[in-house]
N, CA, C and O of each residue as an XYZ file, in Angstrom:
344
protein
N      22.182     -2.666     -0.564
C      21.785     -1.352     -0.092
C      21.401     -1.459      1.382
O      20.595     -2.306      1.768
N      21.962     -0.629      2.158
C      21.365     -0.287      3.712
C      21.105      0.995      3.887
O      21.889      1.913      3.645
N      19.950      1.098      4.330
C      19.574      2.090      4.808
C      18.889      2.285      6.256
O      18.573      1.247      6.836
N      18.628      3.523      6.900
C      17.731      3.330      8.216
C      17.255      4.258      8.411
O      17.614      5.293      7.849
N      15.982      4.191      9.542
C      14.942      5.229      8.749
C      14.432      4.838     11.069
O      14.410      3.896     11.861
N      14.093      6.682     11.029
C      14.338      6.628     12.928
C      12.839      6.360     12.839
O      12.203      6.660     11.829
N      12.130      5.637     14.203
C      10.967      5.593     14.750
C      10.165      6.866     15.503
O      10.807      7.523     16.323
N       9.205      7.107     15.316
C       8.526      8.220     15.980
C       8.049      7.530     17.560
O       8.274      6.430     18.065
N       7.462      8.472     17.934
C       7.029      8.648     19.282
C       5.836      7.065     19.029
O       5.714      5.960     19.558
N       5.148      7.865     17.877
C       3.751      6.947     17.552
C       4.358      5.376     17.267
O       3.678      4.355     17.162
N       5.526      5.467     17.193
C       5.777      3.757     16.067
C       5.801      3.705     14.502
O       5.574      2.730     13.785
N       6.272      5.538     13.982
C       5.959      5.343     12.789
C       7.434      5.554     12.307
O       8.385      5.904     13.005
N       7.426      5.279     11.022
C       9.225      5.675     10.585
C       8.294      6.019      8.548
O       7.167      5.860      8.080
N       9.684      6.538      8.002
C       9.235      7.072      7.056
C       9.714      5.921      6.324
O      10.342      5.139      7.038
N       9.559      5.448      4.610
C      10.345      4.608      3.779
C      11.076      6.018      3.379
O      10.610      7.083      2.977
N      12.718      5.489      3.717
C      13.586      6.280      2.680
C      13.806      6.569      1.052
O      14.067      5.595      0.346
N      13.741      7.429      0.656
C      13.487      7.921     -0.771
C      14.427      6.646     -1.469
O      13.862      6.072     -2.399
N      15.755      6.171     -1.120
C      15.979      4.886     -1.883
C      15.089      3.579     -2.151
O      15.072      2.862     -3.151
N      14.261      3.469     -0.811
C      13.367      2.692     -0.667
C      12.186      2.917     -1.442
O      11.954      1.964     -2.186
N      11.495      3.700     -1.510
C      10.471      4.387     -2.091
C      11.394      3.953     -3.702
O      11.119      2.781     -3.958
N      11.788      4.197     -4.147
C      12.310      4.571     -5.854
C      12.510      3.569     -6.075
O      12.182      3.328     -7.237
N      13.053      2.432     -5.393
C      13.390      1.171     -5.701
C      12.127      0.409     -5.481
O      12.176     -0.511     -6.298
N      11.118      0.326     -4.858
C      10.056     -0.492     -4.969
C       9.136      0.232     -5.772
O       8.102     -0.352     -6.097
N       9.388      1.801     -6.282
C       8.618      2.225     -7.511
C       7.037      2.393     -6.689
O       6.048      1.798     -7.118
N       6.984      3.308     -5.435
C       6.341      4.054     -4.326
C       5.742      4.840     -4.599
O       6.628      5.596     -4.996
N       4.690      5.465     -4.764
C       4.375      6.660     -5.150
C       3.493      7.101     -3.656
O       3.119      6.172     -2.940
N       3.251      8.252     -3.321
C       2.010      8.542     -2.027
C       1.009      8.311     -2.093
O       0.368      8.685     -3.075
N       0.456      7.633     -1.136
C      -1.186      6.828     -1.027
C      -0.380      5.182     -1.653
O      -1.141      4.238     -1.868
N       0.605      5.068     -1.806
C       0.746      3.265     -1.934
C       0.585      2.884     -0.897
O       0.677      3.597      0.102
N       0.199      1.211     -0.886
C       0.481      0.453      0.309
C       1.129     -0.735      0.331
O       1.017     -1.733     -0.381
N       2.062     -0.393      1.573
C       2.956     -1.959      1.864
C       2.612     -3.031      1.934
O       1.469     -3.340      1.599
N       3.241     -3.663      2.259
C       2.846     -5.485      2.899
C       4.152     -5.907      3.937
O       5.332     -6.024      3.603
N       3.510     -6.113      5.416
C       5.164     -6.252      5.662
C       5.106     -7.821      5.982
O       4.221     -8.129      6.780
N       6.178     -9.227      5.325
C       5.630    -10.202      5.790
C       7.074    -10.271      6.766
O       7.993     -9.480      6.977
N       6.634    -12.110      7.383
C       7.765    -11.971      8.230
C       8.470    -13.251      7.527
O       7.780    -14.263      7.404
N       9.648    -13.260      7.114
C      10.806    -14.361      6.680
C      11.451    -14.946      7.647
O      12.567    -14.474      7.866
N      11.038    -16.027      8.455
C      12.142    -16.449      9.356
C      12.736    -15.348     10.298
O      11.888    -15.076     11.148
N      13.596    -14.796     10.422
C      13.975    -14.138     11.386
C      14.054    -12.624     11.087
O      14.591    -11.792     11.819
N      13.235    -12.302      9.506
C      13.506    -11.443      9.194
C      12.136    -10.506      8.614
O      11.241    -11.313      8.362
N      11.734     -9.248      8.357
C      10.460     -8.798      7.760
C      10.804     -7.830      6.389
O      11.376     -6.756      6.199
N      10.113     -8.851      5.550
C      10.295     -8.324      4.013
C       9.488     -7.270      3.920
O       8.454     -7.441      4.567
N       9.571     -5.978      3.226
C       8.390     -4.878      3.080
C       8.777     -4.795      1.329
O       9.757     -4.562      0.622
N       7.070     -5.207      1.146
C       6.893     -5.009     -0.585
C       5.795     -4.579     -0.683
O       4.945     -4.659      0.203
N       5.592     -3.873     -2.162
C       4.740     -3.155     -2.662
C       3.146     -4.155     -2.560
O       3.207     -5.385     -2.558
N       2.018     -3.533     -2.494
C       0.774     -4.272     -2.298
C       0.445     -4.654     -3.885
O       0.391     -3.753     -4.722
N       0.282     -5.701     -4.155
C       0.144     -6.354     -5.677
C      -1.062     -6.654     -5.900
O      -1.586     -6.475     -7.000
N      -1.790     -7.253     -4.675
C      -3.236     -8.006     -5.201
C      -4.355     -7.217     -4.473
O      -4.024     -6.047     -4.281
N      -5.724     -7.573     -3.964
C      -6.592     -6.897     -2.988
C      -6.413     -7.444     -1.993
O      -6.509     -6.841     -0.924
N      -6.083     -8.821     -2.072
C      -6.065     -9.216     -0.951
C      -4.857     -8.648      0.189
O      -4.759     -8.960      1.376
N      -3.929     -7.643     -0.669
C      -2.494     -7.249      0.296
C      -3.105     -6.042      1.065
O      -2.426     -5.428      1.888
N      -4.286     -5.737      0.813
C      -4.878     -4.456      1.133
C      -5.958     -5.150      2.131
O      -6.975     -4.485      2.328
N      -5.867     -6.292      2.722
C      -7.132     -6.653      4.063
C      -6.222     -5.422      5.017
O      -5.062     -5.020      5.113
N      -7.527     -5.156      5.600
C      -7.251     -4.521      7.189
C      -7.092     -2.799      6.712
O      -7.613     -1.926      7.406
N      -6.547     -2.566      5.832
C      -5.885     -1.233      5.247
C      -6.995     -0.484      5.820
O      -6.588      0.147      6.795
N      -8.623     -0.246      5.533
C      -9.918      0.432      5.940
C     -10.567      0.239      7.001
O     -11.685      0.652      7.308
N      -9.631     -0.593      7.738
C     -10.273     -1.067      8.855
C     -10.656     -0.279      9.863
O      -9.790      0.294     10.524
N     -12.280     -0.079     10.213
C     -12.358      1.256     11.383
C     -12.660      2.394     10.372
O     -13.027      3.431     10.924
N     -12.604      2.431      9.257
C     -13.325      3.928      8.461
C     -14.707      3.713      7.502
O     -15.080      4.166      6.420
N     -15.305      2.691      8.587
C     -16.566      2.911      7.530
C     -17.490      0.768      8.240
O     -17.106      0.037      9.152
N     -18.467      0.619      7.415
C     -19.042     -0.201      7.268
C     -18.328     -1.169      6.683
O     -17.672     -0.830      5.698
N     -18.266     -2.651      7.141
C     -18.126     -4.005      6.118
C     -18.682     -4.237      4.830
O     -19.851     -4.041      4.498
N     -17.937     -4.582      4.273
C     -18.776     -4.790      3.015
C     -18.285     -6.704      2.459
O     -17.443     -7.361      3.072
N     -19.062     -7.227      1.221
C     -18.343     -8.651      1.230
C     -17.255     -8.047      0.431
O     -16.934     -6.895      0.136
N     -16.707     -9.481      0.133
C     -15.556     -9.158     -1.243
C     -16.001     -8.906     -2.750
O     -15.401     -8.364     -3.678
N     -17.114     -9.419     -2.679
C     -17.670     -8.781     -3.934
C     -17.750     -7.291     -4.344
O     -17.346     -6.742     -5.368
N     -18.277     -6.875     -3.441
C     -18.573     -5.491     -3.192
C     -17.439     -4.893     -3.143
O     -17.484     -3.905     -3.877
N     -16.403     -5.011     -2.616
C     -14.948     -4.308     -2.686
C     -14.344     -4.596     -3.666
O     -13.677     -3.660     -4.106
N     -14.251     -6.003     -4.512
C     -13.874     -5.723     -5.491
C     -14.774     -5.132     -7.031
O     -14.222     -4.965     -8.118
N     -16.031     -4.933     -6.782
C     -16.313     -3.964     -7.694
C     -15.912     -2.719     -7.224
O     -15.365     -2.069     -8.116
N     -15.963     -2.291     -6.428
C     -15.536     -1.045     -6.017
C     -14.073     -0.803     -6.739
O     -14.066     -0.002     -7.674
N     -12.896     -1.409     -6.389
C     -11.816     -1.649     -6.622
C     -11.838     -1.277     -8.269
O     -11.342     -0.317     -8.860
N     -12.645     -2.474     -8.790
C     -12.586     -2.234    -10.501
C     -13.008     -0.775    -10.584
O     -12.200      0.044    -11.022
N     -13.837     -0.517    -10.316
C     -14.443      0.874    -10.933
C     -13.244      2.163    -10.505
O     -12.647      2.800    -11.373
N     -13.132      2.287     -9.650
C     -11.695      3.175     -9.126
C     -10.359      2.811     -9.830
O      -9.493      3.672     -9.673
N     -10.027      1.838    -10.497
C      -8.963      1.489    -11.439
C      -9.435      1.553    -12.613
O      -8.583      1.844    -13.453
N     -10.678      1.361    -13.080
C     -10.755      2.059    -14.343
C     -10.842      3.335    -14.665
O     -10.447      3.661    -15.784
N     -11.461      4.507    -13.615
C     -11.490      5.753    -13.286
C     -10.158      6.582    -13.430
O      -9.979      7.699    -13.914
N      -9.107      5.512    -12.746
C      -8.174      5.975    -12.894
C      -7.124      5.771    -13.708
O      -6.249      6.637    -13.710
N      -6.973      4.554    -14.602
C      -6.414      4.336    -15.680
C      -6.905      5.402    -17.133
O      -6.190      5.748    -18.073
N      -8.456      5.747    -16.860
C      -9.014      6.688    -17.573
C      -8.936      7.937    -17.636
O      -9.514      8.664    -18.445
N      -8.053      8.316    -16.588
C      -7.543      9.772    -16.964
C      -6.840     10.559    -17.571
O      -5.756     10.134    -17.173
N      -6.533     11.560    -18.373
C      -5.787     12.130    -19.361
C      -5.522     13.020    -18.862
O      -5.792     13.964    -19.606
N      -4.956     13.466    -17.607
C      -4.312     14.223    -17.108
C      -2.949     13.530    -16.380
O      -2.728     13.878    -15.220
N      -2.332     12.883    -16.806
C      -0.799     12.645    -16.453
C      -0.940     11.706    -15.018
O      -0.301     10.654    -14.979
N      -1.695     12.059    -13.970
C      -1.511     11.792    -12.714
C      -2.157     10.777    -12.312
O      -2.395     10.820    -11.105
N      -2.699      9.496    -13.073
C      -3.029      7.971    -13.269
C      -2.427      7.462    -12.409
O      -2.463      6.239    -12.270
């Protein structure tokens, strides 16, 4: 599959809806972009740790403890919902 996707003014570009469907994307996900040798892989964020930097600048430090309770409680919140949109 190739696809290409234009740059904004800012440096931003969109993931194309093939892209999005094939890494199984939904809005509010987050990437990971690493770099392969001469090349930059973009995959879905799997662990907490793919999410360093993501809050960076909206708020206070916290340790990792603290974020990952946070983390748990917001994934159980949201696995706990019975309205479809989990």
């Amino acid at each position: 599959m190739t696809v290409t996707a234009k740059i904004t003014s800012k440096g931003q570009i969109t993931l194309p809806k093939k892209v999005r469907d094939l890494l199984h994307l939904k809005e509010g996900g987050v990437v990971v972009f690493e770099q392969e040798e001469d090349k930059i892989v973009i995959k879905p964020a799997q662990s907490l740790m793919d999410y360093k930097g993501y809050l960076r600048g909206r708020g206070k430090s916290a340790d990792a403890d603290t974020v990952r309770d946070a983390a748990r409680t917001y994934v159980g919140k949201k696995a706990g919902r019975r309205d479809g949109r989990g």
